[in-house]
N, C-alpha and C positions, 0 to 999 in steps of 0.2 A: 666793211674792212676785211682785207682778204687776211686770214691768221697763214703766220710765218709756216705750218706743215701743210698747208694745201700746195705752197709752192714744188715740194720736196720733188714729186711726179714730173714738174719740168724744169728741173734745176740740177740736180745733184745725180750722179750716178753713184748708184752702192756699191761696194766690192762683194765678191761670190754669188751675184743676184742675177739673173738675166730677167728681162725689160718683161717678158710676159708673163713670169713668176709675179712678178711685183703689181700686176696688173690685177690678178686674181685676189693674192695676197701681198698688198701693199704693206711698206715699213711699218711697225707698229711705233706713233708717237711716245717719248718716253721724258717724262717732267722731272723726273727723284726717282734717287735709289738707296736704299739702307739693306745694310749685311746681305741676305742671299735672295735679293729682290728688288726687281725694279716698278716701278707705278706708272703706268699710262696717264695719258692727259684726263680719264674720265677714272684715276683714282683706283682702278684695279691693279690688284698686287700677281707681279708674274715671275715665276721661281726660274732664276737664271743660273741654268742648271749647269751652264760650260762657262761660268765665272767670264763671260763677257769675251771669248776666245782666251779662255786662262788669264786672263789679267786683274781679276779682284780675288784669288785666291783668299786673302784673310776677309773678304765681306766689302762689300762696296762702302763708300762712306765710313769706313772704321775709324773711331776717333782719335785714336792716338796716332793713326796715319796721317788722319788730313790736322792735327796741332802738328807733327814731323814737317809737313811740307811747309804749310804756316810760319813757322820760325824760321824755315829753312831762306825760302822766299824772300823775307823780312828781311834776310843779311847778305844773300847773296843767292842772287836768281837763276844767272848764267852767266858764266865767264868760258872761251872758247880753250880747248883742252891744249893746242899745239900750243907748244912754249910756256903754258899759264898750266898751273897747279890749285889743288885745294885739300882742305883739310878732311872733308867726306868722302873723295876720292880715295885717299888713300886709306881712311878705315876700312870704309866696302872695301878694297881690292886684297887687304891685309885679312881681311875676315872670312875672305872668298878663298884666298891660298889655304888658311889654318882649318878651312873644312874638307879643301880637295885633297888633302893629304900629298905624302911624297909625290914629286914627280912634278909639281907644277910651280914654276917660277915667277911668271909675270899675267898680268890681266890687263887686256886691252878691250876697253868697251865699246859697243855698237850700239845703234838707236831703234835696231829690230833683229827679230830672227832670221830674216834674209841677209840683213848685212852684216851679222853674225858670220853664215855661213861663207860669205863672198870674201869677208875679212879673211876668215880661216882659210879659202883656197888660194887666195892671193900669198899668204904666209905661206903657207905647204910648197906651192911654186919656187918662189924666190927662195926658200932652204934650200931647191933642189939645184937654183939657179948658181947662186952662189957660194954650193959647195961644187960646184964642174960639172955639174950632172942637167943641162937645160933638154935635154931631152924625154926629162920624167916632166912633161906636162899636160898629162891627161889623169880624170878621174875617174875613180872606181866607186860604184854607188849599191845600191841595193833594188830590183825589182820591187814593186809597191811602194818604196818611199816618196816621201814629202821632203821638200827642204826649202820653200819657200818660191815667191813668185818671179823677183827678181830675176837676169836672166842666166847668170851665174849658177846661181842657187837653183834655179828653173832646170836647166842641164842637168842637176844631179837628182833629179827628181825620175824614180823609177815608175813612178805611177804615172800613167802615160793618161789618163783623164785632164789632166793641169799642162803636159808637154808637151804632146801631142800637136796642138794648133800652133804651136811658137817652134817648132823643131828646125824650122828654116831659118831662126835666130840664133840656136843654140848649139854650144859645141857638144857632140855626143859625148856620152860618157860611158865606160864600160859598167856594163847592168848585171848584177850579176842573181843569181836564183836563190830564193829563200826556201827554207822549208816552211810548213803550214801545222800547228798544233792548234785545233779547236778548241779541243778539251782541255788547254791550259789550264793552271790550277797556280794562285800567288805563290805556293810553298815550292810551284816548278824552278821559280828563282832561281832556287839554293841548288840545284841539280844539274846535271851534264844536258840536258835535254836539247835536241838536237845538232850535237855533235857529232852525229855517223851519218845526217842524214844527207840520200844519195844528193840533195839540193846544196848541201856544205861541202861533200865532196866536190861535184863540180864547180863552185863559187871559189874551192881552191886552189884548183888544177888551172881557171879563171887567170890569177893572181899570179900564178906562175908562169903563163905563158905570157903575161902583158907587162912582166916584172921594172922592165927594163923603160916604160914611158909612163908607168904609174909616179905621179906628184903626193897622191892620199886615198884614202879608202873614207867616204862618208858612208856613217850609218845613222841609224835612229836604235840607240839603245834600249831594249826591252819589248816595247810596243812601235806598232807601223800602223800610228793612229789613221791617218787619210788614206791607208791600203787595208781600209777597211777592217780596222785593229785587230789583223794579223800577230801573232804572237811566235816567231820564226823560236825562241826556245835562247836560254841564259847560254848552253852547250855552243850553239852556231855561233854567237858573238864571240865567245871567249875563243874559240878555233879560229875566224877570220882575221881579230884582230891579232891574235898571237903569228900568224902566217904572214900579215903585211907588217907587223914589225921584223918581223927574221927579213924578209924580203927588204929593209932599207921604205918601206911603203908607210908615211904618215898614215896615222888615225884619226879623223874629226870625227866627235861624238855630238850629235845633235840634239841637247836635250837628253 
């Protein structure tokens, strides 16, 4: 009897894998998983140390998450969001404003980080569209960043490792320079840190000469995990984003 993971090799393709990686070091089968660990089909315990690409942040199998989903299920599994409402909806979306503080009105939900960002370029456009301004339709992004595969989301992706092969899909986007702090330090948070540097400075001079067909400025706040966790500095955010709001230039923060 051929077991269901011998087929995986000629059935499935995996995302971020290429065929002869997987040849050397094939998928590892994976039966259960409890809190920060997952168990192979022969019972070894493996410390899943990027929470499953971030997505079991509180622990895999946590029990008060899967009774949550449980009852949830129970009464109501999916209902389609256009026209139709619910009562969890609007908790989460109420609980989501009373954390972001001032400033933020409404939540509309997306089924991933890609369509997250595509949502948010699509909105940034049309504010520009519909206040008379259809000529701000291009985006301003960050050298090294990620923003997902999609090809939306792909286009603002400054790390040219991910864009690179798809660029004949993709509408360019203005890229702009980051500065580079190695020696970051968490307490650098709370400080101007890279606010003068000459990478900020031209990332601004950037913003002004493109003033006039920027729709948004996407970033990756704090860290530019996939630009090889780059730490451009709390200073450089707080300078660009303040330059594309005087500028009329949306802000999408990614995470």
């Amino acid at each position: 009897m051929v077991h269901p993971f011998d087929l995986d090799g000629e059935i499935l393709w995996h995302p971020a894998t290429h065929f002869a990686d997987a040849d050397v070091l094939p998928p590892r089968p994976i039966v259960r998983a409890a809190g920060a660990y997952l168990f192979d089909v022969d019972g070894r315990a493996i410390l899943d140390a990027i929470s499953s690409w971030w997505t079991a942040l509180h622990g895999h199998c946590h029990p008060r998450i899967v009774r949550a989903v449980q009852d949830q299920v129970a009464v109501l599994d999916h209902v389609m969001f256009a026209g139709f409402t619910h009562g969890p909806a609007v908790d989460l979306a109420r609980r989501l404003l009373d954390l972001a503080g001032p400033g933020f009105g409404r939540v509309f939900y997306a089924d991933c980080g890609s369509a997250a960002i595509e949502v948010a370029m699509k909105m940034a456009f049309q504010y520009h569209l519909q206040s008379g301004n259809p000529r701000r339709s291009r985006f301003a992004a960050l050298e090294r960043g990620y923003h997902g595969e999609t090809l939306g989301a792909l286009s603002a992706c400054g790390e040219t490792t991910f864009r690179e092969p798809f660029d004949p899909l993709c509408r360019p986007a203005l890229y702009l320079p980051v500065p580079s702090h190695e020696s970051h330090r968490h307490e650098d948070l709370a400080t101007d840190l890279g606010a003068d540097d000459a990478a900020t400075r031209r990332a601004i001079d950037l913003l002004h000469e493109h003033r006039d067909e920027l729709a948004a400025l996407v970033v990756e706040p704090a860290v530019q995990c996939a630009g090889r966790m780059n730490m451009p500095g709390s200073g450089f955010f707080r300078r660009i984003t303040e330059v594309a709001r005087d500028l009329g230039i949306l802000v999408i923060a990614d995470e």
